[in-house]
Structure formats: structure tokens, C-alpha cells
N, C-alpha and C positions, 0 to 999 in steps of 0.2 A: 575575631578576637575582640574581647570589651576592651574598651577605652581602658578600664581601671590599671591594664596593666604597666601601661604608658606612664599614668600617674604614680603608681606607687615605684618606676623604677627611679621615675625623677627625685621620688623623695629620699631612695636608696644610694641615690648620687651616681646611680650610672649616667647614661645615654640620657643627655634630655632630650626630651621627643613631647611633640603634642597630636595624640591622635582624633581623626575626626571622622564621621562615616555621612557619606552624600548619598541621599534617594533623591531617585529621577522619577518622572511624572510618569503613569503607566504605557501613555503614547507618546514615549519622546521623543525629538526631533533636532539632532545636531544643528541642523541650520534654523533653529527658532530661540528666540531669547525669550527668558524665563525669570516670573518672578523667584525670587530670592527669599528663605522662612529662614532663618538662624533658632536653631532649638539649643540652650541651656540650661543644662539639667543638672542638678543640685550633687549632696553628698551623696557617694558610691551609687552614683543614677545605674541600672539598666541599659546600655546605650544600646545595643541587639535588642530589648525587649519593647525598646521606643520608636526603632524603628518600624518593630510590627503594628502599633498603633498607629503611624505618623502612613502607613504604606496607602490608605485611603484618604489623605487631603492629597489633591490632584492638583497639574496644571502649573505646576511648584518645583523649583530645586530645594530641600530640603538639606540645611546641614548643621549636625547636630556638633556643637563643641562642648570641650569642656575645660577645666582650670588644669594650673598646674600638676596642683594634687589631688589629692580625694574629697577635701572641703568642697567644692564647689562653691568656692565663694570667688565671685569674678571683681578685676579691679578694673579701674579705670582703662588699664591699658589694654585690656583684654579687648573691651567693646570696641576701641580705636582701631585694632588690628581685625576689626572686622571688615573695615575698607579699608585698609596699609598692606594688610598680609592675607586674607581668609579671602576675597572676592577675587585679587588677583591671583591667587594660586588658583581658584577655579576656573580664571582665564587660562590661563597657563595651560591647563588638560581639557579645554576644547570648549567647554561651557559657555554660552553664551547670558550674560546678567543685566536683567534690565534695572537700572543701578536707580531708577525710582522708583524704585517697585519691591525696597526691601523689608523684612521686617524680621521682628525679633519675638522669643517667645519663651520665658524663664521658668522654668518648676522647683520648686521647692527652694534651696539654696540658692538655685537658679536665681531665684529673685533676686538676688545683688545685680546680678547682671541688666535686668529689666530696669531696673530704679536706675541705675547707672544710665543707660539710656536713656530715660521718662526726665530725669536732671540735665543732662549734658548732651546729649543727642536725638531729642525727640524731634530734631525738623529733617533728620537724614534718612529717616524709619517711614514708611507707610501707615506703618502700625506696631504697636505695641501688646503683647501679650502677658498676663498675668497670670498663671496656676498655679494653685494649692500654695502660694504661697503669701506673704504682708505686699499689701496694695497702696498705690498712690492714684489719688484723684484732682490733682490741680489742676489747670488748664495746661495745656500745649499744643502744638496742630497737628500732631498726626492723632488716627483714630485710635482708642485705646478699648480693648475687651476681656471682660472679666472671669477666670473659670476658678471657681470654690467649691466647698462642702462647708462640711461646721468646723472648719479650721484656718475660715478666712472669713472678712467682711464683703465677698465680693458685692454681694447686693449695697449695700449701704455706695461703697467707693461706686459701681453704678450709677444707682440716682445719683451723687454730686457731681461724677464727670457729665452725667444727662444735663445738671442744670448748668453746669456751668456751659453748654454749647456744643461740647463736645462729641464727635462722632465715635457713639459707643456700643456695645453689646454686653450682656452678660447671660454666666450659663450656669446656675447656682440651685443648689438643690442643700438644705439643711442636715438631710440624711445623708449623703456623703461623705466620704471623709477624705484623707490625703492623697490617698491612691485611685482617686476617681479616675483617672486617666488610662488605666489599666483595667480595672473592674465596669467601667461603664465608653468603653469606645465606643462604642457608636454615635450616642448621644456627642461624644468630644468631637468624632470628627462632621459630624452632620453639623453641628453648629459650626465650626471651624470654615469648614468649605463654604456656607452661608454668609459668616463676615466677611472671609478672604474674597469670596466671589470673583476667582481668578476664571477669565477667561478660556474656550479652548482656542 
């Protein structure tokens, strides 16, 4: 079932509920700890359709949240309860998380979430992800990587994290547009696997 319906029932003022869906690495192993990818994704995201994208970055616990409603506009407290409430409830049902080794990765609306992070939590993240969505390049220390079409500056935010020191990548093509992550997977996840270069 998608997420959406979770969200619109919280809006309807039933059951508040937040749902999430967890992909496991092709060769998983109970007794192995795993990096950690947090996927948030924007207004009325796909969550089933992300996952069939997301099923080729490997070596990863994959878990895709989202907001209360269907905005997908994440606030502060969201991203907190990613280590208060979202990592130990993955403890909780067996998961083992290698709690340096997490990182974040926001689409579209998503990108509140990212920025939220990239401001207030970039020394807790390994890494920070950007897609199709508004980009920040200041300094911080974890590594930050760019994915665009013609509806982001990724290349630009690029070179400035590049100069500023920072450990980066981008994966930008001008012919693109918002939905690059659906229409062109491979490319997403061949670069993706390449930055994460999560170990087996």
C-alpha cells in the first residue's frame, strides 16, 4: 500500500499513523550491520515506484519516509526522529545500523528535508543527497552529491562544494527534467552505488 494513504488519513483526522517502507540489500545478512540511506520524497512521491528504482543501490538498508501529509515538506523535527525514533525502531525489528554510516537523500519537496540536514545535522550524515530538487553548497563535513536536469543548478552547486573542499559528486545532464530518477535509472543508480561505494 503507498504511503499516501497514511497521509491523507492523518489529514482526515483519523488514526495518525506515519508509514515507511525498508529495502534490504539483495544479499542480506541478519547478523551484518548496514549502512543506513534515509529516502525523502517530496509531494504525493510514488513510495512503491521508488522503491523499484532504489532496488539496485546495494549493500544498504534503505528507508524511505515521509511527512505528515502529502506536502512533503519535512520540518525540523522530522529529521531529529531520524535518530530519536526511525533508527531505533529499525533496532527494534532486528536490523542491525551502522550509526556512522548514515545518510540522507531528498527529491523534490524532499528537499526541505535535505537542507534541514545540510543546516542542522550535516556532522551526523555521511552524506547528503540532493535530487531534482533547490541546492545548497556551503561548506560542511560530510560528503554532499548532486543529481539534476534543467530544473536544478546541480552543476553550478558542484563546482562551489568542489571548491570549497568539499567531498562531492554530481550527476547532471541539462536535458533532464524532474523525473530523471524514474525515466533514466540506471544512470541514477550507477552513479549512486559509485558515491555510496558501500562495501560487501
Amino acid at each position: 500500500v503507498s504511503g499516501i494513504w497514511s497521509q491523507c488519513a492523518n489529514m482526515a483526522g483519523l488514526k495518525q499513523t506515519r508509514a515507511v517502507f525498508i529495502q534490504k540489500p539483495k544479499q542480506y545478512d541478519a547478523n551484518k550491520e548496514y549502512p543506513l540511506v534515509v529516502f525523502c520524497h517530496g509531494y504525493m512521491g510514488n513510495w512503491l515506484g521508488y522503491q523499484g528504482v532504489f532496488k539496485d543501490i546495494d549493500n544498504c538498508i534503505i528507508l524511505s519516509i515521509g511527512t505528515k501529509d502529502i506536502s512533503g515538506i519535512f520540518k525540523y523535527d522530522d529529521i531529529n526522529k531520524i535518530f530519536t525514533k526511525q533508527i531505533p525502531f529499525l533496532e527494534e525489528l532486528g536490523y542491525k545500523i551502522d550509526k556512522s554510516n548514515v545518510h540522507i537523500m531528498g527529491l523534490s519537496n524532499g528537499g526541505s528535508a535535505v537542507k534541514i540536514a545540510y543546516n542542522n545535522f550535516s556532522s551526523k550524515f555521511a552524506s547528503i543527497t540532493f535530487v531534482s530538487t533547490g541546492m545548497l553548497s556551503h561548506k560542511v563535513p560530510c560528503a554532499v552529491y548532486y543529481v539534476g536536469g534543467c530544473d536544478t543548478n546541480a552543476g553550478g552547486c558542484y563546482k562551489q562544494a568542489k571548491a570549497n573542499g568539499m567531498k562531492t559528486a554530481c550527476l547532471y545532464n541539462p536535458k533532464w527534467n524532474h523525473y530523471l530518477i524514474m525515466r533514466h535509472m540506471n544512470a541514477f543508480t550507477e552513479f549512486m552505488n559509485a558515491s555510496y561505494n558501500f562495501k560487501n
